[in-house]
VOPAGU-2260 file (C-alpha; in pm, 1 decimal, decimal comma):
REM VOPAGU-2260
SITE   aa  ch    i         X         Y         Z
SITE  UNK   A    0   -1353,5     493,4     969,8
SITE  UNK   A    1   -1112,5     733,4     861,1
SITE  UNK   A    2    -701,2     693,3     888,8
SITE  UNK   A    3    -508,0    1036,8     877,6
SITE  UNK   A    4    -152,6     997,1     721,6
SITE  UNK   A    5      46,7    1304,4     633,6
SITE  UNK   A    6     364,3    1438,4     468,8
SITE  UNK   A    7     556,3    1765,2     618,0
SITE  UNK   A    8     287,7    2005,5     447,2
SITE  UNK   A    9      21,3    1738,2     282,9
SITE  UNK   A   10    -247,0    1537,8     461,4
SITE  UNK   A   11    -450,5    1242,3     271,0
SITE  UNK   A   12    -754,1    1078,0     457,1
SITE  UNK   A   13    -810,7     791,9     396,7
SITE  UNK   A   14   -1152,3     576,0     446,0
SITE  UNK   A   15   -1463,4     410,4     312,0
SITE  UNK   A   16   -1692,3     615,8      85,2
SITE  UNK   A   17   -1422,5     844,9      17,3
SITE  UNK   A   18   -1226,6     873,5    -346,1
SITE  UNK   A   19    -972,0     557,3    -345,7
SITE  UNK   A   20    -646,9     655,5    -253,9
SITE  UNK   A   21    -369,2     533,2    -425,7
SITE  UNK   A   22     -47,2     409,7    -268,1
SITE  UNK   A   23     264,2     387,4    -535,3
SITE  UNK   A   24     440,2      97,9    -529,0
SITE  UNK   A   25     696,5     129,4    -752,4
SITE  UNK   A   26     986,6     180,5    -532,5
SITE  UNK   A   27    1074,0    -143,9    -462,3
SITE  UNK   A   28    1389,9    -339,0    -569,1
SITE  UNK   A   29    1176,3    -666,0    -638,3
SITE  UNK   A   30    1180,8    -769,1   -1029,4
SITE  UNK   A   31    1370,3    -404,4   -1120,4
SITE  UNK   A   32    1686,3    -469,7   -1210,8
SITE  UNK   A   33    1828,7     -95,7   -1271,8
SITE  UNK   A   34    1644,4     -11,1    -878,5
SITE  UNK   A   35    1832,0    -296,2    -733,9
SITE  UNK   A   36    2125,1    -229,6    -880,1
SITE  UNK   A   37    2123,0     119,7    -803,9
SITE  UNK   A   38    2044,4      73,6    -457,6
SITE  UNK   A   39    2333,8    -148,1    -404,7
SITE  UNK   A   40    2556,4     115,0    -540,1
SITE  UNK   A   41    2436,0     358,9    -297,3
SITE  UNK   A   42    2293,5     553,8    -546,4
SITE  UNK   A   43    1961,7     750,0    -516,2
SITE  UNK   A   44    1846,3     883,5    -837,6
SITE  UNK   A   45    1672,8     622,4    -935,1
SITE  UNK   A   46    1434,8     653,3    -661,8
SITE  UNK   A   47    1368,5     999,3    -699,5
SITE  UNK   A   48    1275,5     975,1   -1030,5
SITE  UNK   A   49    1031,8     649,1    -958,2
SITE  UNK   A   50     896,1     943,2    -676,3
SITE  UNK   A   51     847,9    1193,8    -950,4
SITE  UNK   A   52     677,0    1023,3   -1195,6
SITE  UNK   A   53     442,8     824,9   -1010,3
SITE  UNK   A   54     334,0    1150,4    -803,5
SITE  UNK   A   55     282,0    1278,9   -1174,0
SITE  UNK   A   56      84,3     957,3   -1246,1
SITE  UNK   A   57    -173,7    1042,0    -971,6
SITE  UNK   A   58     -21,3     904,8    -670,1
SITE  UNK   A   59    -140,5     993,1    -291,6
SITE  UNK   A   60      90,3     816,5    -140,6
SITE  UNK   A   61     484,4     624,9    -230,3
SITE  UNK   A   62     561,1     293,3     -76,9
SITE  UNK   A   63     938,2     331,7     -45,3
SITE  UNK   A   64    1120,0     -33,8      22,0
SITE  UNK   A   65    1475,6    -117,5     -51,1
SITE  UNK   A   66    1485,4    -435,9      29,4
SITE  UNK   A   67    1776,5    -632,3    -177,7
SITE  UNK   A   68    1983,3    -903,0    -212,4
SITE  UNK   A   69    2344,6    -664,2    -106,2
SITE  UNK   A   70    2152,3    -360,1      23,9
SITE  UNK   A   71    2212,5    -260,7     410,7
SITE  UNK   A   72    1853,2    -156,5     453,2
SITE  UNK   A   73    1870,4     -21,8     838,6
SITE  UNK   A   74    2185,1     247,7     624,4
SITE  UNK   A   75    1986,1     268,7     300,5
SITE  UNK   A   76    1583,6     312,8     357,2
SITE  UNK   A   77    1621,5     639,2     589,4
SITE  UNK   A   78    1833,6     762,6     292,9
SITE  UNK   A   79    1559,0     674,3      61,1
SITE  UNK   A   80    1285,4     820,2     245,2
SITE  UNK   A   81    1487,9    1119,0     274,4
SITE  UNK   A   82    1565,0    1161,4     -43,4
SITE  UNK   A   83    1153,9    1079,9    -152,4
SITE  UNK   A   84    1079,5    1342,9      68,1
SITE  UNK   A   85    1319,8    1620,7     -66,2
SITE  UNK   A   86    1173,5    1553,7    -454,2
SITE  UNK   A   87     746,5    1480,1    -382,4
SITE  UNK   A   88     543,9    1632,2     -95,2
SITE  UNK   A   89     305,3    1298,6     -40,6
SITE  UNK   A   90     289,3    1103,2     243,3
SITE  UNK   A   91     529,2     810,4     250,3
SITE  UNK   A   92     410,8     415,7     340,1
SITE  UNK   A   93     788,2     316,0     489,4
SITE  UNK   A   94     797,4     -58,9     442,3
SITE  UNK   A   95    1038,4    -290,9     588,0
SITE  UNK   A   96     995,3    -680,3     743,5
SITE  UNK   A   97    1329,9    -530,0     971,6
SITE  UNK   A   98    1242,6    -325,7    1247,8
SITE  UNK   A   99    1532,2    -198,8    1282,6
SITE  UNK   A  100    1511,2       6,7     930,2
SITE  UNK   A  101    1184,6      76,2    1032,5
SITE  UNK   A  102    1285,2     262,0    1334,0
SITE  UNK   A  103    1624,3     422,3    1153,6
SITE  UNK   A  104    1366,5     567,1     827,9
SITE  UNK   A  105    1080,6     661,0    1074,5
SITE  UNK   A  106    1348,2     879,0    1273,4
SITE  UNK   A  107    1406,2    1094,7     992,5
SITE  UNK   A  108    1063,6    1075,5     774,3
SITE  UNK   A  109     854,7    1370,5     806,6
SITE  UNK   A  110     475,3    1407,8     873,2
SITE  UNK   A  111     265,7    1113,9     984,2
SITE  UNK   A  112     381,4     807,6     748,1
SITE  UNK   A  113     240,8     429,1     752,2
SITE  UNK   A  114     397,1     173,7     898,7
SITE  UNK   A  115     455,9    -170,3     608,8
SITE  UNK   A  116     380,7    -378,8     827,0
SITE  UNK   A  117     318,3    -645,4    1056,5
SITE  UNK   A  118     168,4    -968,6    1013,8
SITE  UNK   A  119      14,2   -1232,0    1261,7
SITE  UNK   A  120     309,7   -1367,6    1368,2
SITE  UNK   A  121     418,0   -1355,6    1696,2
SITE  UNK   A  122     764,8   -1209,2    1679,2
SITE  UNK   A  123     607,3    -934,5    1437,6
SITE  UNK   A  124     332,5    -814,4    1674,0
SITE  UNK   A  125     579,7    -814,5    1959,4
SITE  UNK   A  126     854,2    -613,2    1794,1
SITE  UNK   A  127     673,3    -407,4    1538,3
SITE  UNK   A  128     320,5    -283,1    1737,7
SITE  UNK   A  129     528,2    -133,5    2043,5
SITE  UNK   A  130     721,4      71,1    1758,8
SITE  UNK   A  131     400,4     185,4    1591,0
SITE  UNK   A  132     236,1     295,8    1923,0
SITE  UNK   A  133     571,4     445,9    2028,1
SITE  UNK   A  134     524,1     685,7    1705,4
SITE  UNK   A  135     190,1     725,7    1709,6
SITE  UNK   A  136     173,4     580,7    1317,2
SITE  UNK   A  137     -81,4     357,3    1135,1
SITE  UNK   A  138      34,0       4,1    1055,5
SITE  UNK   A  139     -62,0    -229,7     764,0
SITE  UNK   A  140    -123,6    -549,5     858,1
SITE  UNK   A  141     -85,6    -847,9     671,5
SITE  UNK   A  142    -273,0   -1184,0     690,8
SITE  UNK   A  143     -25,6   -1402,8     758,4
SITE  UNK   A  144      92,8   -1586,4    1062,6
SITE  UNK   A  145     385,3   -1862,9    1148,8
SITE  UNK   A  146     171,8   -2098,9     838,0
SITE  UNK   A  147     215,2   -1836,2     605,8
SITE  UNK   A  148     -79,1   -1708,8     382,6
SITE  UNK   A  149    -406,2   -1912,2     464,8
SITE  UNK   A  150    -614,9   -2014,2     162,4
SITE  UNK   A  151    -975,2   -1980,1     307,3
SITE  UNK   A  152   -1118,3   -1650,5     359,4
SITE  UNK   A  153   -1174,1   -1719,7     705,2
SITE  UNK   A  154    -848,6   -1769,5     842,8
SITE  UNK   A  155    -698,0   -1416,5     704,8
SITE  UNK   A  156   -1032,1   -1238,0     913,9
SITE  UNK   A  157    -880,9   -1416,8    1192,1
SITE  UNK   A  158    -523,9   -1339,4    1173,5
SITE  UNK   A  159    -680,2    -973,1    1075,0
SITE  UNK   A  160    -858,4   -1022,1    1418,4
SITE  UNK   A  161    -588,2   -1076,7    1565,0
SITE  UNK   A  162    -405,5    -817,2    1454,1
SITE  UNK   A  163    -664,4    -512,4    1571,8
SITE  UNK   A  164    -710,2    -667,4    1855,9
SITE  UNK   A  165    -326,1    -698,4    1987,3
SITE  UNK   A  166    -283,4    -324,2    1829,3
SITE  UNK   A  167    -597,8    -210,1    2060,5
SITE  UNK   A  168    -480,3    -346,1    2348,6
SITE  UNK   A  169    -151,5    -133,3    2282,1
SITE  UNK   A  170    -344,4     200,2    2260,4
SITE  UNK   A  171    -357,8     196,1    1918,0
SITE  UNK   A  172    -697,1     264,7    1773,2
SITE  UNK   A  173    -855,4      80,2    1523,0
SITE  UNK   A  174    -868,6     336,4    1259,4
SITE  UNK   A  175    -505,7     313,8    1249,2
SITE  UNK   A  176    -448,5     -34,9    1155,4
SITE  UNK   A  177    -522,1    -123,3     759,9
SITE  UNK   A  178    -520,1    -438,6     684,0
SITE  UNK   A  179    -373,8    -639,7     375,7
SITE  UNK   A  180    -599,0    -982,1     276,3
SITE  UNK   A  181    -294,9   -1038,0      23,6
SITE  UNK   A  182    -332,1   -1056,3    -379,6
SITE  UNK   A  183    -253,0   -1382,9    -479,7
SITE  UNK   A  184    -168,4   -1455,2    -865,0
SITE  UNK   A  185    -479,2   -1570,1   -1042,7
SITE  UNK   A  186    -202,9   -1801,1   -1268,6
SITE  UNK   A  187    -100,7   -2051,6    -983,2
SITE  UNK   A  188    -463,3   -2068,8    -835,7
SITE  UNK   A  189    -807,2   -1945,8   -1028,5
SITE  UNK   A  190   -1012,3   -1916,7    -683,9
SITE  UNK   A  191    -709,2   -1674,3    -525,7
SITE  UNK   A  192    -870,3   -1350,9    -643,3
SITE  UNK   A  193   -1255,1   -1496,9    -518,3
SITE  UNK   A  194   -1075,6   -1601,4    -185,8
SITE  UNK   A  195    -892,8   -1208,0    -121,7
SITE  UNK   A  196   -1262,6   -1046,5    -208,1
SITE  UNK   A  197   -1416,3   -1279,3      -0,6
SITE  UNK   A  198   -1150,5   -1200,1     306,2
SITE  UNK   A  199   -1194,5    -808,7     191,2
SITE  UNK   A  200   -1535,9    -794,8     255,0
SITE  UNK   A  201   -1547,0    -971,8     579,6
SITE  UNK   A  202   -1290,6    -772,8     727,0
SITE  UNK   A  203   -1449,0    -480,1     637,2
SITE  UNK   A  204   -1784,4    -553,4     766,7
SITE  UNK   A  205   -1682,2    -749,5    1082,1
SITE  UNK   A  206   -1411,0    -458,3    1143,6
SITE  UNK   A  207   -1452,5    -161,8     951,6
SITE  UNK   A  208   -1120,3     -66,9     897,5
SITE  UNK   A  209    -930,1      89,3     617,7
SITE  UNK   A  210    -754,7    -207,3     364,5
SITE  UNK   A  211    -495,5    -195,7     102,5
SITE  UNK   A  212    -303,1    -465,2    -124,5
SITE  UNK   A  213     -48,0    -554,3    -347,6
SITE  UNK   A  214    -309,9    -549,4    -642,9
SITE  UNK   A  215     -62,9    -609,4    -910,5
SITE  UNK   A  216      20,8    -979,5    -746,4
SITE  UNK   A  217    -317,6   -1069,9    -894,6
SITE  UNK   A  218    -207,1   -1108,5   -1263,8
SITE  UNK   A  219      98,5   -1211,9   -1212,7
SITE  UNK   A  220     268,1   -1480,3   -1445,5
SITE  UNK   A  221     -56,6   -1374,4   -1723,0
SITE  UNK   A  222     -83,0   -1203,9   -1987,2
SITE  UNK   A  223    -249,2    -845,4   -2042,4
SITE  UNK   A  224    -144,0    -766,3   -1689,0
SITE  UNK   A  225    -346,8    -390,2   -1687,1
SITE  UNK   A  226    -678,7    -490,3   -1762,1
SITE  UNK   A  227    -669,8    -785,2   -1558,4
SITE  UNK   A  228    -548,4    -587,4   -1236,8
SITE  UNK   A  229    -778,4    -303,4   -1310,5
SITE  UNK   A  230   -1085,5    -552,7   -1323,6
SITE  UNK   A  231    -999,0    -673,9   -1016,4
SITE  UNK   A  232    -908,5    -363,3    -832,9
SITE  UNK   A  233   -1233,2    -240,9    -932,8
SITE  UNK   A  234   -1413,8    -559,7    -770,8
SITE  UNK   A  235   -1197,5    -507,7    -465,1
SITE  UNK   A  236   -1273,1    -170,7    -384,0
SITE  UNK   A  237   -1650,2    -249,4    -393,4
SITE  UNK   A  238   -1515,1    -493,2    -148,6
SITE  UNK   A  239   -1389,4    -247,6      66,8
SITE  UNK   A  240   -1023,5    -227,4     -41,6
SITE  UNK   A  241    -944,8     137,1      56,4
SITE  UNK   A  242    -600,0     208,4     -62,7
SITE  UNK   A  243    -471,1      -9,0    -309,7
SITE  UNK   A  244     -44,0     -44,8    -341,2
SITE  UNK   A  245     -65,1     -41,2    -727,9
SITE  UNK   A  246     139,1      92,7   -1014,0
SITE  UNK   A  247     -53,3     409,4   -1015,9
SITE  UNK   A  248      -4,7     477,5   -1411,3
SITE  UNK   A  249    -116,9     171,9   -1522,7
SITE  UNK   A  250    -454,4     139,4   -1367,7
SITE  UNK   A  251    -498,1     487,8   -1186,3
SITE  UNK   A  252    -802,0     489,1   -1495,9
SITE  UNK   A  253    -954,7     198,5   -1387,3
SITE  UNK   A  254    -991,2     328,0   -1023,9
SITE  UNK   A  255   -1133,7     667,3   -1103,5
SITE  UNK   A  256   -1407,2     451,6   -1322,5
SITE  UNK   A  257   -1470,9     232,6   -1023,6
SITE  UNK   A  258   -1516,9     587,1    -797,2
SITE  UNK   A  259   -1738,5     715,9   -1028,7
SITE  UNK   A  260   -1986,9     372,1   -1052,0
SITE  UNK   A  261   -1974,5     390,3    -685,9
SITE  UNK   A  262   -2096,6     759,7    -618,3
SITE  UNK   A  263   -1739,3     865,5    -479,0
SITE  UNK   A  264   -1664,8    1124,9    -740,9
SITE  UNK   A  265   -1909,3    1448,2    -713,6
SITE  UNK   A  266   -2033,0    1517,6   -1068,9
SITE  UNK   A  267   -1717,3    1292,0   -1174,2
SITE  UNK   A  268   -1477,5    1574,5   -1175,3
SITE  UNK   A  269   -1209,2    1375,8   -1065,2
SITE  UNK   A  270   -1264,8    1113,4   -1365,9
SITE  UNK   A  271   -1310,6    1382,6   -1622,1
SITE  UNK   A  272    -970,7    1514,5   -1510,1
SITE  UNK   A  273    -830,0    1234,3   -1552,7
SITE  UNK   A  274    -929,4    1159,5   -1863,7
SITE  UNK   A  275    -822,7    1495,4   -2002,4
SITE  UNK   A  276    -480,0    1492,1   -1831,6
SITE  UNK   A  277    -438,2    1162,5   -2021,0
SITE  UNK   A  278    -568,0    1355,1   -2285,4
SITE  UNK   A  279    -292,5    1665,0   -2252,2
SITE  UNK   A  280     -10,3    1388,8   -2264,3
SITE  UNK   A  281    -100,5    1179,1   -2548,2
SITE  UNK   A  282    -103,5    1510,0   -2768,2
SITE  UNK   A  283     244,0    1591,2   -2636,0
């Protein structure tokens, strides 16, 4: 199953079997200070430059979310997607729990963006699915309903059931809905990562639809935070995890490896240029 998202003069495709794609998710006010700050000053530059660098890092796609303690986000995320899309050529992943900034940024982003997201509740399928089919988008959604995040595997395939299923009867087709288990941090519970790969794989067999996550959650709180994520994203995209939100510099080595192991990487051209692009830099 294969989910087409595109930027004014780039397409990515993304599905199983094909070379991981990697959504940046470094755009986002949460835990960064000088972003936050910046955004509540109305000023953009930080943004661009978090678009630059993680395009330079290997990045397929940019997450862009302003969402901020003082930070107008149905005035400031069209800016930001604006302004992404005047410094990278990627497709964007416009993310927002308000649909309201949804619709203001999707009026003005170019291409075929994704939609981040809507969950299981009811007020989110209602308000945010007519929007997607209105636009003709994909939409990540995330397994969560009015309890919050379920512990047991089983309860996020449902809510992910639920989810396809409400979007399908909307006239939006399954290979446009990607679906987010949720990374939980391995510090408050040791079974959260075995409980999100266990959720992954179901919802990719019973389903068979494109999945990303928030991979970094999984380490959070621990120490040696990239090797830990990397191990993990590794297990999750034999899992079926598609295209990962991650901080694209930090692990963007461990996800070539696991594309190579996996036979996703023809004569593993894209790991070897990796490696010596990572090579170039070190030597300056």
């Amino acid at each position: 199953m294969e989910t087409r998202v595109a930027s004014a003069t780039k397409e990515v495709i993304i599905g199983g079997g094909r070379p991981t794609v990697l959504i940046g998710e470094r755009i986002n006010p949460t835990g960064k200070k000088r972003l936050a700050e910046a955004l509540r000053a109305g000023d953009l530059s930080v943004v661009r430059e978090e678009a630059v660098a993680q395009v330079a890092a290997g990045a397929d796609v940019l997450d862009v979310n302003v969402g901020a303690t003082g930070v107008d986000e149905i005035e400031m995320l069209p800016r930001a997607v604006e302004a992404v899309a005047e410094v990278v050529d990627v497709p964007l992943c416009i993310d927002s729990r308000k649909v309201k900034a949804l619709a203001a940024a999707l009026a003005v982003c170019p291409g075929r963006p994704i939609v981040n997201s809507v969950t299981g509740e009811e007020s989110s399928l209602n308000e945010v699915l007519p929007l997607v089919k209105q636009y003709n988008l994909p939409v990540v959604g995330l397994t969560l309903d009015e309890k919050g995040i379920p512990a047991e595997a089983a309860a996020r395939v449902e809510i992910a059931r639920r989810i396809v299923e409400r979007a399908e009867a909307l006239g939006i087709p399954r290979e446009d809905v990607i679906i987010d288990c949720l990374t939980l941090s391995l510090g408050a519970n040791v079974q959260a990562g075995l409980a999100t790969l266990e959720a992954t794989r179901r919802v990719r067999d019973e389903f068979g639809v494109n999945q990303t996550q928030g991979c970094s959650n999984i380490s959070h709180g621990l120490p040696n935070r990239p090797i830990l994520t990397g191990t993990y994203l590794a297990l999750a995209i034999e899992a079926g995890l598609t295209c990962p939100t991650v901080d694209v510099a930090q692990v963007r080595s461990a996800v070539r490896s696991a594309d190579l192991v996996l036979g996703r990487d023809n004569y593993a051209m894209r790991f070897i240029a990796a490696f010596r692009e990572a090579q170039k830099a070190a030597e300056g």
